[in-house]
Biopython code that builds the backbone (N, CA, C, O; Angstrom):
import numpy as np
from Bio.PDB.StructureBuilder import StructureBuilder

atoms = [
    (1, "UNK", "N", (-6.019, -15.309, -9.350)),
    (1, "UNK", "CA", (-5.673, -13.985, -8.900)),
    (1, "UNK", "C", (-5.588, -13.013, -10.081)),
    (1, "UNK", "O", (-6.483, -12.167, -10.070)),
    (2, "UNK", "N", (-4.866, -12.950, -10.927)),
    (2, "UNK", "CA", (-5.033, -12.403, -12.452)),
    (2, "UNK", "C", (-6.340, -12.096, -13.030)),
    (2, "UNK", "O", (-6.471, -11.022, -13.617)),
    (3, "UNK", "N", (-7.166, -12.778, -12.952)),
    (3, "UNK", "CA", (-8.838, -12.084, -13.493)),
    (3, "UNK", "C", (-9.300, -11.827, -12.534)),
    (3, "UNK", "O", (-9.977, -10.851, -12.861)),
    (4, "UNK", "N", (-9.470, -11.982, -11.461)),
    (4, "UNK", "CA", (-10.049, -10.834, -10.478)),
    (4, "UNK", "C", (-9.108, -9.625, -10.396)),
    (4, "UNK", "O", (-9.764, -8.702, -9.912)),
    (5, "UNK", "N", (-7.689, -9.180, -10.696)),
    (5, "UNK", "CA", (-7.294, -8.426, -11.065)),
    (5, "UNK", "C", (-7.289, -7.905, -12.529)),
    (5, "UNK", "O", (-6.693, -6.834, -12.644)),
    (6, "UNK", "N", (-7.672, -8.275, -13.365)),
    (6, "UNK", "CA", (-7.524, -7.512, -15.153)),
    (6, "UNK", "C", (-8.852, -7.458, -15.155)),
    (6, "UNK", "O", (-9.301, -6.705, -16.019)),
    (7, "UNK", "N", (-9.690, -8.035, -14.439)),
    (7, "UNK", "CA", (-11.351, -7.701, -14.494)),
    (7, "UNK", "C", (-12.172, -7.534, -13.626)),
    (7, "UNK", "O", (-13.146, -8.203, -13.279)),
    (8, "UNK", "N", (-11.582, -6.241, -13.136)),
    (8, "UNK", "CA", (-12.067, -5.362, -12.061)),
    (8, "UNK", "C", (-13.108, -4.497, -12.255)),
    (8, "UNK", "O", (-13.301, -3.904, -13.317)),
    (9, "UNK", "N", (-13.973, -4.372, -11.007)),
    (9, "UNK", "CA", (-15.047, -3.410, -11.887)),
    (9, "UNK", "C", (-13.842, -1.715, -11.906)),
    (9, "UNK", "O", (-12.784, -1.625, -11.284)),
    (10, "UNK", "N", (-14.486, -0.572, -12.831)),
    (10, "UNK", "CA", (-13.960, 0.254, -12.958)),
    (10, "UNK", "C", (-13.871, 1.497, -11.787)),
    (10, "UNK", "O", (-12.949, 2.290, -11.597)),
    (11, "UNK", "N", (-14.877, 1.398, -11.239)),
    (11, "UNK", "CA", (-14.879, 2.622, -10.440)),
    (11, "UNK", "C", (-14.071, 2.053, -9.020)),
    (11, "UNK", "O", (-13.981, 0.901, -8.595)),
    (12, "UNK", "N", (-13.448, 3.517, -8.393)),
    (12, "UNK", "CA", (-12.428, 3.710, -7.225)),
    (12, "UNK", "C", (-12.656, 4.261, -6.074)),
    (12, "UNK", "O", (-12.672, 5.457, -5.785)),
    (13, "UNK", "N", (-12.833, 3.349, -5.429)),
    (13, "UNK", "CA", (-12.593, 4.159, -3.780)),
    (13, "UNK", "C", (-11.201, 4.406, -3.477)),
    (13, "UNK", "O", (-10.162, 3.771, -3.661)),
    (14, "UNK", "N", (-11.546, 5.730, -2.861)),
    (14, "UNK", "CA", (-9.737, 6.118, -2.611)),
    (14, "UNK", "C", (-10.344, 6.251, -0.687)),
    (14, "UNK", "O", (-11.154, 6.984, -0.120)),
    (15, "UNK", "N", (-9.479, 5.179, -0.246)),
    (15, "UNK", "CA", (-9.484, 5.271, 1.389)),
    (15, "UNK", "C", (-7.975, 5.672, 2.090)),
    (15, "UNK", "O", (-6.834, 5.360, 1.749)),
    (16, "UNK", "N", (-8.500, 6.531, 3.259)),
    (16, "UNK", "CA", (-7.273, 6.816, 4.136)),
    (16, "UNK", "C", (-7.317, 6.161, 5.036)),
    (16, "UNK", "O", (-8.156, 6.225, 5.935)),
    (17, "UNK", "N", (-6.002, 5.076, 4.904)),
    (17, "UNK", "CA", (-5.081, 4.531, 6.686)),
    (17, "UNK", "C", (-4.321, 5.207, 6.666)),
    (17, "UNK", "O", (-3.774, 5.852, 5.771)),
    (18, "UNK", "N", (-4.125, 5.064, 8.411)),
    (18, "UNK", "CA", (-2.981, 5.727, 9.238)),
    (18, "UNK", "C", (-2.027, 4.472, 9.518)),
    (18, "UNK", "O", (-2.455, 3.390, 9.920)),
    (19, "UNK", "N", (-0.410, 4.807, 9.204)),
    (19, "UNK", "CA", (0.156, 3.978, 9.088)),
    (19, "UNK", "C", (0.696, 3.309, 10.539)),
    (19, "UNK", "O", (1.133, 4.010, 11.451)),
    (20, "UNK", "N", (0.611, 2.062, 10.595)),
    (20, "UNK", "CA", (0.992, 1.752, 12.043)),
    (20, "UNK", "C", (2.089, 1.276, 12.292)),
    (20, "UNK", "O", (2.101, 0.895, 13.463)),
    (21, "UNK", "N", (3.400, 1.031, 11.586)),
    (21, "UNK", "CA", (5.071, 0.660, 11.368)),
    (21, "UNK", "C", (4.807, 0.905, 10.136)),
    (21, "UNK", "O", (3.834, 1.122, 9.415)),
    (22, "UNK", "N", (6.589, 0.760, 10.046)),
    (22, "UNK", "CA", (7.480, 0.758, 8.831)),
    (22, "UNK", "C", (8.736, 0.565, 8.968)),
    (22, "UNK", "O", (9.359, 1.007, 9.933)),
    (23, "UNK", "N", (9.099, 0.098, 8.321)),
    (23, "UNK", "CA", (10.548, -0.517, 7.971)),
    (23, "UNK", "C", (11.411, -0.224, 6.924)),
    (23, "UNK", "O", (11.586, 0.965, 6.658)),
    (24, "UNK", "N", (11.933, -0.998, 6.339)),
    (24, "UNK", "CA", (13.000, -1.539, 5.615)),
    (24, "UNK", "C", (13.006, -3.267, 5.519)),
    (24, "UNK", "O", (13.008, -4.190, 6.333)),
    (25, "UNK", "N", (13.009, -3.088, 3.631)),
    (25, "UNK", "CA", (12.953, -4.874, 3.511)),
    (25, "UNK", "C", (14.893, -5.033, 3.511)),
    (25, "UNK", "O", (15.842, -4.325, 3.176)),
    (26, "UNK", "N", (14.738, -6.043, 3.947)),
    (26, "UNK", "CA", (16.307, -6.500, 3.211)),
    (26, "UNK", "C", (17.132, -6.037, 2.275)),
    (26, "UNK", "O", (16.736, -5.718, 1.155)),
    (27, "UNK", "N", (18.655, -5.943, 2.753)),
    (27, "UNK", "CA", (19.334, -5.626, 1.432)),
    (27, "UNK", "C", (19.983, -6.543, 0.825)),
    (27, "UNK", "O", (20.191, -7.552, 1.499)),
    (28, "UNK", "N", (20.397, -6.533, -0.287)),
    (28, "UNK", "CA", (21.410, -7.442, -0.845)),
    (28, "UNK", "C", (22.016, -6.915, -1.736)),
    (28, "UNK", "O", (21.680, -5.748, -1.935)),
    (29, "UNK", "N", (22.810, -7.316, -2.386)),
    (29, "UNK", "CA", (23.368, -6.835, -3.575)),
    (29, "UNK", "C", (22.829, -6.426, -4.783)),
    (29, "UNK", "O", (23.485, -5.640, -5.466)),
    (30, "UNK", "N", (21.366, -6.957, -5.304)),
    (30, "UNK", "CA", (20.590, -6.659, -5.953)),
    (30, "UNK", "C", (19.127, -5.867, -5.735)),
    (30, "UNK", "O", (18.248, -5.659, -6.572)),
    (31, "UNK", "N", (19.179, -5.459, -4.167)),
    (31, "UNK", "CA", (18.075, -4.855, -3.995)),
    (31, "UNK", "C", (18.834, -3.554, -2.833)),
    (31, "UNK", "O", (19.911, -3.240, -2.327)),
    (32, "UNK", "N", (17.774, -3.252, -2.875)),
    (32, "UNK", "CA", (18.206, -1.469, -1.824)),
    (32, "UNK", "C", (17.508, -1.687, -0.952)),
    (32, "UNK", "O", (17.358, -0.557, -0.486)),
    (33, "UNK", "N", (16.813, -2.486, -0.220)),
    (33, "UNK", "CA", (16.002, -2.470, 0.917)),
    (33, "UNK", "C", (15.132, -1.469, 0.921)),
    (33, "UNK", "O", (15.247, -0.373, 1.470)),
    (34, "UNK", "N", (13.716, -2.147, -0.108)),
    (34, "UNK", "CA", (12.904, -0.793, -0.374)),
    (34, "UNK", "C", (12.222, -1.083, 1.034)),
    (34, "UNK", "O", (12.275, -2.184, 1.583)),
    (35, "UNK", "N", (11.366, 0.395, 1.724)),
    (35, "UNK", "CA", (10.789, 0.614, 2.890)),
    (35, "UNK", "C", (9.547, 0.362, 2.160)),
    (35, "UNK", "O", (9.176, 0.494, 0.993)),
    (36, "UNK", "N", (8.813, -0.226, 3.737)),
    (36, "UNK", "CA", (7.364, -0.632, 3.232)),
    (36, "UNK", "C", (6.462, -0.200, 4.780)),
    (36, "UNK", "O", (7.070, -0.332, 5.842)),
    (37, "UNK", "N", (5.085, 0.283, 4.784)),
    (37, "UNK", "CA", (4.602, 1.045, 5.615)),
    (37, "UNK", "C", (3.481, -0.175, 6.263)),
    (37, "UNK", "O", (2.993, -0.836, 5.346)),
    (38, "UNK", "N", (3.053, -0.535, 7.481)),
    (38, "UNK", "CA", (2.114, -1.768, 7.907)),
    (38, "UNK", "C", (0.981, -0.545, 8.025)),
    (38, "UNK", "O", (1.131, 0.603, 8.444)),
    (39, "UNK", "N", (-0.350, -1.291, 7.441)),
    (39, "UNK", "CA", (-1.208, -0.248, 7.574)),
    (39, "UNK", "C", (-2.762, -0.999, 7.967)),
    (39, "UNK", "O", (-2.777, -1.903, 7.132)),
    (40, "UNK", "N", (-3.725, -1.096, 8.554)),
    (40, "UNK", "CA", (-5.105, -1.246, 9.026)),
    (40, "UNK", "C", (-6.017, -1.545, 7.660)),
    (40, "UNK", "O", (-5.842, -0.446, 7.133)),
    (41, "UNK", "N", (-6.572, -2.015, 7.047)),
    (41, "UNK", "CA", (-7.222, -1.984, 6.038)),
    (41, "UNK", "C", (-8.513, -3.304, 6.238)),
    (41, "UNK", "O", (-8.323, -4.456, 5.848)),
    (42, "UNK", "N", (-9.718, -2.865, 6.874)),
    (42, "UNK", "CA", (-10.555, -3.436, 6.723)),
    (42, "UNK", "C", (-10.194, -4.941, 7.879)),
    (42, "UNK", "O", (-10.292, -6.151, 7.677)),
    (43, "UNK", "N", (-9.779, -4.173, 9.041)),
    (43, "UNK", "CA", (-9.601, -4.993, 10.768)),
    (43, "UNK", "C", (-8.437, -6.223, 9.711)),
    (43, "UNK", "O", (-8.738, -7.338, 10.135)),
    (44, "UNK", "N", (-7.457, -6.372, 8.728)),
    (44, "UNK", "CA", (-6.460, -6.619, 8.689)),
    (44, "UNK", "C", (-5.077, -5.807, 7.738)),
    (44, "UNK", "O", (-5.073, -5.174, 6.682)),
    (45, "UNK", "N", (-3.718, -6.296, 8.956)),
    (45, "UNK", "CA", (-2.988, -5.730, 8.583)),
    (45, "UNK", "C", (-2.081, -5.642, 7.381)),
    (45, "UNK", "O", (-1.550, -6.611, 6.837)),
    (46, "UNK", "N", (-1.991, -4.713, 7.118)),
    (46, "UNK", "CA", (-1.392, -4.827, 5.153)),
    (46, "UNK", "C", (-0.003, -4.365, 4.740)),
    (46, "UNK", "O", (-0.145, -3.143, 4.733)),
    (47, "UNK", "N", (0.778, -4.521, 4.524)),
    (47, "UNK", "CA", (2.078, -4.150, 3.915)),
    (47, "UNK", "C", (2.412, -3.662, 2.699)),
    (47, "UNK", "O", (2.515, -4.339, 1.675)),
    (48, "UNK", "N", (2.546, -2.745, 2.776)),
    (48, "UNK", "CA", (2.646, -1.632, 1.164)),
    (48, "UNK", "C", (3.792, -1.336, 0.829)),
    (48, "UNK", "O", (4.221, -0.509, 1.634)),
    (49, "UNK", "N", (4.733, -1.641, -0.155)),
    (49, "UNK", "CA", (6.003, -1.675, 0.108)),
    (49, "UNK", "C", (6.257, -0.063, -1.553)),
    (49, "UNK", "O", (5.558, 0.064, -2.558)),
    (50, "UNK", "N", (7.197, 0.598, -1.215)),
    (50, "UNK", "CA", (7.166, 1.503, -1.782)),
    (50, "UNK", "C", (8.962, 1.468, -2.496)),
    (50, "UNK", "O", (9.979, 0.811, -2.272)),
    (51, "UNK", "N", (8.626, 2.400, -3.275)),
    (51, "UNK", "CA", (10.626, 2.495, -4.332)),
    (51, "UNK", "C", (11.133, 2.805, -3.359)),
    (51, "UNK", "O", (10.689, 3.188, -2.277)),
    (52, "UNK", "N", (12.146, 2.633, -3.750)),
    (52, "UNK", "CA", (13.739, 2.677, -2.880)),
    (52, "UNK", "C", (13.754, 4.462, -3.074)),
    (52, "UNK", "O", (13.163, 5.235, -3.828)),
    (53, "UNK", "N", (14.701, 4.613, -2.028)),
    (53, "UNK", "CA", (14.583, 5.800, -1.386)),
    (53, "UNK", "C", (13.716, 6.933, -0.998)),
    (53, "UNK", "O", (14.013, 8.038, -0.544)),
    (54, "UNK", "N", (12.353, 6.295, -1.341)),
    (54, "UNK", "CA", (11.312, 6.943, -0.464)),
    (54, "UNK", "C", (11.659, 7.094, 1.013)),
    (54, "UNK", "O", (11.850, 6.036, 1.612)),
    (55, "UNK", "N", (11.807, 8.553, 1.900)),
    (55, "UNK", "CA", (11.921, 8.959, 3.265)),
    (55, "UNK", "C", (10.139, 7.796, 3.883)),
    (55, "UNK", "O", (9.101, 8.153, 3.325)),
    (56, "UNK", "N", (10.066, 7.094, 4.490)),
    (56, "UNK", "CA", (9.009, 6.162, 4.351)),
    (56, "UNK", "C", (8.724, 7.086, 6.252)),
    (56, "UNK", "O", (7.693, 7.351, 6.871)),
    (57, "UNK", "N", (9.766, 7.235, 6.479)),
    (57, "UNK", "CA", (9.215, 7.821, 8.454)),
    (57, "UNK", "C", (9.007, 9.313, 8.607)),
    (57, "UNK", "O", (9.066, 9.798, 9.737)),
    (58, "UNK", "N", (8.694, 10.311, 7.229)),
    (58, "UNK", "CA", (8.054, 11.386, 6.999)),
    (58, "UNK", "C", (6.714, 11.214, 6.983)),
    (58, "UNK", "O", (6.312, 12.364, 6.810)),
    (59, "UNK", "N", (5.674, 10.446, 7.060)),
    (59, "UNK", "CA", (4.528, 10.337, 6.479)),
    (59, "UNK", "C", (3.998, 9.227, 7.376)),
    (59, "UNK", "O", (4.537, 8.142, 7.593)),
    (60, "UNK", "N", (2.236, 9.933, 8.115)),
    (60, "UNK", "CA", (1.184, 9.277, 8.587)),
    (60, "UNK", "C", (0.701, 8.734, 8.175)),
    (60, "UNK", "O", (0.419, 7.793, 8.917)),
    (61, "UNK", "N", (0.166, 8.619, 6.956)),
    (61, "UNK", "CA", (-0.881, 7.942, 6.450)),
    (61, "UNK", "C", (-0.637, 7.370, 4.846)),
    (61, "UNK", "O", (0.274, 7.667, 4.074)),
    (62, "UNK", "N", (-1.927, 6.333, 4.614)),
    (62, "UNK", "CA", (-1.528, 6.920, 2.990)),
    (62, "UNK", "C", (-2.906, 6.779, 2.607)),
    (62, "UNK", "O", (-3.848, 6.249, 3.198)),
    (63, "UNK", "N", (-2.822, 7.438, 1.357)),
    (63, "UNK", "CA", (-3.796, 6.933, 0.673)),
    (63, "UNK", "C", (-4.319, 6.167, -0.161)),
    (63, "UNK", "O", (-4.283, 6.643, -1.295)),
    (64, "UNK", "N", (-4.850, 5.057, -0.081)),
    (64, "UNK", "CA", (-5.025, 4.182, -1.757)),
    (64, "UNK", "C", (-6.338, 4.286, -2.077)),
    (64, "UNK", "O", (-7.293, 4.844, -1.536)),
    (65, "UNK", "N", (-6.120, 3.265, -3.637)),
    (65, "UNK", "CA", (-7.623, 3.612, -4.141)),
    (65, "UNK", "C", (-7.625, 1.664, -4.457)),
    (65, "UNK", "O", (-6.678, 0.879, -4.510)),
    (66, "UNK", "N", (-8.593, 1.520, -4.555)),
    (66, "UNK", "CA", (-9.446, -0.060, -4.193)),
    (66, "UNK", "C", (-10.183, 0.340, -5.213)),
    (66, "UNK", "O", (-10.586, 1.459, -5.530)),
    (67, "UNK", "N", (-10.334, -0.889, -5.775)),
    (67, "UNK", "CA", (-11.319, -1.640, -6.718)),
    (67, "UNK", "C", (-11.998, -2.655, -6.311)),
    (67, "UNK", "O", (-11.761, -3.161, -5.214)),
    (68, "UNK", "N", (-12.949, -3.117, -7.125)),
    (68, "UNK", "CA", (-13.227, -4.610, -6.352)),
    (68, "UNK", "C", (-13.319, -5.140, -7.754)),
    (68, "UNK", "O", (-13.812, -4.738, -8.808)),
    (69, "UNK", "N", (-12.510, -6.426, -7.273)),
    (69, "UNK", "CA", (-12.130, -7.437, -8.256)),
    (69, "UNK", "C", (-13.589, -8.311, -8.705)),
    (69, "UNK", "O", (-14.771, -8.222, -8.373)),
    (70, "UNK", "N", (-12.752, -9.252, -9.707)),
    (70, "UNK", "CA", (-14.193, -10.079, -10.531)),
    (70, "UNK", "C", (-14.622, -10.329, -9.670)),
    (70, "UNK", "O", (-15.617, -9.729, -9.264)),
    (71, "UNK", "N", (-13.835, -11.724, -8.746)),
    (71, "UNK", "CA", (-14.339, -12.831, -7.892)),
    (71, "UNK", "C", (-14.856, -11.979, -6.376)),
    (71, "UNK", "O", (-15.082, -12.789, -5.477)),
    (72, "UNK", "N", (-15.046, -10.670, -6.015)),
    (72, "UNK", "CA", (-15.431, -10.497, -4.852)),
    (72, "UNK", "C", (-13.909, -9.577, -4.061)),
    (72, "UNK", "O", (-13.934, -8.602, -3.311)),
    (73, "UNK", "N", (-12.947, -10.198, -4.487)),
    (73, "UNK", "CA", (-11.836, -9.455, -3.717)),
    (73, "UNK", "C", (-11.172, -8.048, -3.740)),
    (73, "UNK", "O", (-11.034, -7.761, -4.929)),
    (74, "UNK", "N", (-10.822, -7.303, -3.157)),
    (74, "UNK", "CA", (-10.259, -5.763, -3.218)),
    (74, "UNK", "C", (-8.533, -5.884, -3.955)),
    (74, "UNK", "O", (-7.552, -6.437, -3.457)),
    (75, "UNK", "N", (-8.632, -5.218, -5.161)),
    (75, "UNK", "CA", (-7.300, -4.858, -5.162)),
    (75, "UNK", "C", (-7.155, -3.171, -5.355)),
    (75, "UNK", "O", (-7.848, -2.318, -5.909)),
    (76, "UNK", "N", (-5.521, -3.151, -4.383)),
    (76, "UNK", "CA", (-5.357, -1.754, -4.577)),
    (76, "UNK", "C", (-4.632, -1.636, -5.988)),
    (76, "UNK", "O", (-3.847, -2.565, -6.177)),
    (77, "UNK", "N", (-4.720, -0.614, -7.131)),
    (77, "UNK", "CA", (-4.480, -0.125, -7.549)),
    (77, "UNK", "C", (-3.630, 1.371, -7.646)),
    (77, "UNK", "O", (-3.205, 1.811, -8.715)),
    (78, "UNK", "N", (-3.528, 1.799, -6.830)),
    (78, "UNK", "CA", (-2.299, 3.249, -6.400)),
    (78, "UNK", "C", (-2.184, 3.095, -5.401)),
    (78, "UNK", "O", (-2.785, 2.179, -4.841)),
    (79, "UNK", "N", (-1.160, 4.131, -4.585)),
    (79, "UNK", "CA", (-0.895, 4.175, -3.372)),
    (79, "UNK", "C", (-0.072, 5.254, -3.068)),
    (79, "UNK", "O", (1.112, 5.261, -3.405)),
    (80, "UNK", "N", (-0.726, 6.387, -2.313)),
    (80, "UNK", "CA", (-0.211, 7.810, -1.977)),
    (80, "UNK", "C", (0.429, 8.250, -0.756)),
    (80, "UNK", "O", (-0.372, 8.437, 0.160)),
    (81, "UNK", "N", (1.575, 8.456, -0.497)),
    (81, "UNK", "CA", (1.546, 8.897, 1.000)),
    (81, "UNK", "C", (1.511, 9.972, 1.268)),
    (81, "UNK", "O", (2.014, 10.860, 0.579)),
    (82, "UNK", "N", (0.822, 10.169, 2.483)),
    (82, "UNK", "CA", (0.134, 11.578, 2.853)),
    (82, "UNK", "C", (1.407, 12.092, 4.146)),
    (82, "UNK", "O", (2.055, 11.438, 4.963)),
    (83, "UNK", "N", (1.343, 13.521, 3.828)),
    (83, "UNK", "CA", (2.509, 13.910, 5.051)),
    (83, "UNK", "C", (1.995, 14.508, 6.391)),
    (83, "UNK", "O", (1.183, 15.416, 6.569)),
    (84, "UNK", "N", (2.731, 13.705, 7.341)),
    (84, "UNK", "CA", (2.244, 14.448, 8.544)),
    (84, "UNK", "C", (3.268, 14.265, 9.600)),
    (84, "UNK", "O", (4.393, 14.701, 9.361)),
    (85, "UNK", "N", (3.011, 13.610, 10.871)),
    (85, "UNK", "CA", (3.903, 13.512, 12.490)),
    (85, "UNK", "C", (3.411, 12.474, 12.616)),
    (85, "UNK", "O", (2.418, 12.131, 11.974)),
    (86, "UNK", "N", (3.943, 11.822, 13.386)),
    (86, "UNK", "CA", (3.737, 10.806, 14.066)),
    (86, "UNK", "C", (3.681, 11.393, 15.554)),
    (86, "UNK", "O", (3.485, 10.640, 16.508)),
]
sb = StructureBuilder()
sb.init_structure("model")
sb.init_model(0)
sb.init_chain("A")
sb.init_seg("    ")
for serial, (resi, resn, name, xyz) in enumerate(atoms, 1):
    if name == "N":
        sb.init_residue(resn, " ", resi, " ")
    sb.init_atom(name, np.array(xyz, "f"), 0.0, 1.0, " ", f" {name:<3s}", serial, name[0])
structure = sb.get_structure()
């Protein structure tokens, strides 16, 4: 997993999903229950989990940007959320 991630080709697709849930992970004493958004990405579903106190149920969509890794696989590299309604 590591060299298909550190040896990625360089160039970026930046794609928009529309987010389909979101939550809240767990809290504990050492974590804040960061919110994370379920999103469509290529007919499977993906979990993007974002910093703590991001408003995570302001926002439709997001945006990321994809690479494609050594071995063939997509990693995202950023991740934007876009504002809208649900």
């Amino acid at each position: 997993m590591w060299t298909n991630q550190k040896f990625c080709d360089k160039t970026k697709n930046v794609v928009t999903v529309p987010i389909v849930s979101y939550g809240h992970l767990a809290t504990s004493r050492r974590s804040c229950g960061a919110p994370y958004a379920n999103v469509i990405y290529e007919n499977t579903e993906k979990e993007l989990v974002f910093s703590c106190g991001t408003e995570i149920e302001k926002f439709s969509s997001v945006y990321i940007e994809v690479q494609k890794g050594l071995w063939g696989f997509n990693v995202i590299t950023n991740k934007t959320l876009v504002k809208g309604q649900w």
